[in-house]
DRENVEXVEX-598327 format. One record per residue (C-alpha): x, y, z. Coordinates in steps of 0.1 Angstrom, whole numbers, plus 2048, in hexadecimal, padded with zeros to 3 digits. Last residue first. Example, Ala and Ser with C-alpha at 12.3 -4.5 7.8 and 13.67 -1.06 7.14 Angstrom:
8897F5847;87B7D384E;
END
This chain:
D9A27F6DD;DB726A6E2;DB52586C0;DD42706B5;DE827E6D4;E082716C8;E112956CB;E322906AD;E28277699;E0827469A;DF82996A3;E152A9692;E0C295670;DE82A5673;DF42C367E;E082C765F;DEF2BB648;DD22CD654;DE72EE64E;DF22E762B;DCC2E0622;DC5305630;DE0314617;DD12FF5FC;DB130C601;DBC33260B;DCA3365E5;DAE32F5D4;D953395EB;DA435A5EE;D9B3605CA;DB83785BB;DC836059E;DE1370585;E02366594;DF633E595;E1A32C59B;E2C3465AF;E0634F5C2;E0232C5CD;E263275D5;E203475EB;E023355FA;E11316601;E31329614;E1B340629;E00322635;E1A30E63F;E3432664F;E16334662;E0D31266E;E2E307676;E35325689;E193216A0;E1C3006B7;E152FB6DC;E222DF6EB;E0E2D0707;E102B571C;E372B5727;E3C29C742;E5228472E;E4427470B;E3A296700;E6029F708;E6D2806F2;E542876D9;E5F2AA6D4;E832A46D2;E7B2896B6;E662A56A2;E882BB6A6;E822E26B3;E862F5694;E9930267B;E9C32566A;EC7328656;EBA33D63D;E9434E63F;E9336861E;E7136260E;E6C3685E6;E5A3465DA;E793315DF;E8133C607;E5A33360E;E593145FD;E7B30C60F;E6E317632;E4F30162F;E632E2622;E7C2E563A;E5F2E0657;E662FE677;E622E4691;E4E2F96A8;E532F66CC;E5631B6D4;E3F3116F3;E412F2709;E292E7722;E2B2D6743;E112C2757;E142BB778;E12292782;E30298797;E3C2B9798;E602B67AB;E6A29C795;E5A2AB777;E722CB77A;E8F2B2780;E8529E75D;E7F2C074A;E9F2D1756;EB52AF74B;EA32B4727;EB32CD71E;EAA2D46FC;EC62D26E3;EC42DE6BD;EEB2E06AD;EF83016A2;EE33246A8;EC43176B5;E9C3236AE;E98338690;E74331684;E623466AA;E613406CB;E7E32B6DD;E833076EA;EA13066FF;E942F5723;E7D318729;E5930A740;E3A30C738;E25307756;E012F175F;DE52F6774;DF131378A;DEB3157AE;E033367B2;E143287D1;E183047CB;E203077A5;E373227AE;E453177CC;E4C2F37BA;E5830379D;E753197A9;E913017B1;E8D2F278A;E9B31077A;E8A318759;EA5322741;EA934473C;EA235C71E;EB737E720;ED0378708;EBE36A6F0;EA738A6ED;E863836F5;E6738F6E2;E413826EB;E263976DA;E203886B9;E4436F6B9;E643736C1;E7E35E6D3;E8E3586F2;E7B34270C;E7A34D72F;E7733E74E;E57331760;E3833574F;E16334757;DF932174A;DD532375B;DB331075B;D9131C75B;D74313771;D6833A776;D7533D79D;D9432778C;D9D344774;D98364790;DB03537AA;DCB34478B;DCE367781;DD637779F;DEB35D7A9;DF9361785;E0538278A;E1137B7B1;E253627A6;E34372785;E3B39179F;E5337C7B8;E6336B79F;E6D38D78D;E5739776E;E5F38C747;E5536A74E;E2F37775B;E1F36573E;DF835C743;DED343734;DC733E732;DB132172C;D8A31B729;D8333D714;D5F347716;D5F370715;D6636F73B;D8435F73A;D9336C71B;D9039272C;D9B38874D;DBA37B736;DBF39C729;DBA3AF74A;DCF39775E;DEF3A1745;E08390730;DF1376720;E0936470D;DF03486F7;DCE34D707;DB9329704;D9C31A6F3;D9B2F26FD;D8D2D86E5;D7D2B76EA;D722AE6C7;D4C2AF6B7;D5E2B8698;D452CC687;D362DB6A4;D522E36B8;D652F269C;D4B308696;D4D3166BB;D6D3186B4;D66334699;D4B3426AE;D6334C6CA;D7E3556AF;D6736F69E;D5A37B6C4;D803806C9;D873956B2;D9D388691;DB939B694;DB93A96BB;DB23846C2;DD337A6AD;DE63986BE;DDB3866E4;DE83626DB;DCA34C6D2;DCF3266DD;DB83086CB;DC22EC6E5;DB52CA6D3;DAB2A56DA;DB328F6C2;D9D27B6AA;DB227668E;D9C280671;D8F29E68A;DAF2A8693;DB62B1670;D972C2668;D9D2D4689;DC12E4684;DB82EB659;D932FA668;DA3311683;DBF31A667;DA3324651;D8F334665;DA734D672;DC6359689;DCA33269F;DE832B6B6;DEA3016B6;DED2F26D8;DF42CC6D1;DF02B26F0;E0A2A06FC;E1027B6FE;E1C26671C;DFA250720;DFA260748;E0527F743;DF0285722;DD3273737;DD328B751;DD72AB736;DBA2AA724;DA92A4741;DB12C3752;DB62D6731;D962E9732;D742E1718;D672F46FF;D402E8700;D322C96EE;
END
């Protein structure tokens, strides 16, 4: 089976009112935790690469890494640019075999986002690939993306028709309080869920994604604050939050800091408790194990994409 796009993916996510899980991939072992675990629960899969992840690994490593994936699982699965900021990097992804690109004009003016992924959007669908945009900004950091709280915005909902209609795009992310990165609110977590529901009024049948939708799992960030790590006060988007906006018009929610919280905090416990060992395989097994867990339990409880495949 080839990588597929998210056309399909993403019909029957609208329609069954699930989402699908994007999970950012760096190396082999994450890609095998994500697809060993989708695999046992038969869901279809968005493996995303954000642009210092492919500088990382290389992208011919990653291409053949998914390709792996592929053969092993024998699931639908969708390679796509996390936060492509330019048409040169996603041109790139394109033509060396990605079937999804985002491309992130939020941090231009209306006017220059549209004409960005226009250009974009023209050159993806002449090759038979889908694009994400987004549409306000989320605050955060993480890899490339860096927004100070007090410039994100929330998506405004009078924008999206001429956007979507204008630029063609195949689905948008959109800013209702999620944010990149482990340390999400300040006080009590609230999305707003009144900008999702007028934003799928005037896009009926359009599929939305979230990013910075992490739930930052206390028993990650504890392992990682006993064995030497220094993260008071990180939390998370809430799982129940999550189901609510899969259950709406949101159809993918792309998830990142929960791996690298995961794999980080098994392997320093691995390290506290075994100080003397140096065989990556020791140390990367566990780690990798950690990872299949988590996105197993987000595929069920959280996606509800499990036996969608």
């Amino acid at each position: 089976m080839p990588l597929v796009t998210t056309k399909d993916m993403f019909k029957k996510a609208y329609e069954g009112g699930y989402a699908i899980g994007a999970f950012n991939v760096n190396n082999m072992e994450i890609v095998q935790g994500i697809t060993e675990a989708a695999k046992e629960v038969n869901a279809p899969l968005i493996l995303q690469v954000s642009s210092g992840a492919r500088k990382y690994a290389n992208h011919t490593y990653l291409m053949k890494l998914v390709e792996a994936a592929i053969i092993e699982t024998g699931l639908p699965i969708c390679l796509h640019l996390d936060h492509g900021d330019t048409f040169e990097l996603c041109k790139s992804c394109i033509d060396g075999g990605f079937t999804s690109v985002m491309i992130d004009g939020s941090h231009h003016s209306f006017k220059e986002n549209m004409k960005l992924t226009k250009q974009v959007v023209d050159y993806a669908h002449d090759k038979g690939v889908v694009v994400e945009a987004e549409l306000g900004k989320l605050a955060g950091i993480e890899d490339a993306v860096n927004v100070s709280e007090k410039d994100a915005a929330f998506t405004d909902p009078d924008e999206v028709e001429e956007f979507v209609k204008t630029t063609g795009v195949d689905s948008l992310a959109i800013a209702i309080g999620t944010s990149h990165g482990a340390f999400k609110f300040k006080g009590e977590p609230k999305l707003r869920f009144d900008i999702l529901e007028e934003i799928s009024k005037r896009l009926p049948q359009f599929p939305i994604v979230l990013h910075g939708a992490s739930s930052v799992i206390p028993e990650y960030v504890e392992m990682i604050n006993k064995f030497g790590g220094d993260m008071p006060g990180a939390q998370g988007v809430p799982e129940d939050m999550l189901r609510k906006a899969a259950s709406m018009a949101v159809c993918k929610i792309n998830i990142d800091s929960d791996l690298r919280l995961a794999l980080t905090g098994t392997i320093r416990k691995y390290f506290a408790e075994n100080p003397s060992h140096f065989d990556p395989r020791q140390y990367l097994s566990p780690a990798r194990a950690a990872i299949k867990d988590l996105v197993k339990k987000k595929i069920v409880n959280v996606l509800g994409c499990d036996n969608k495949a």
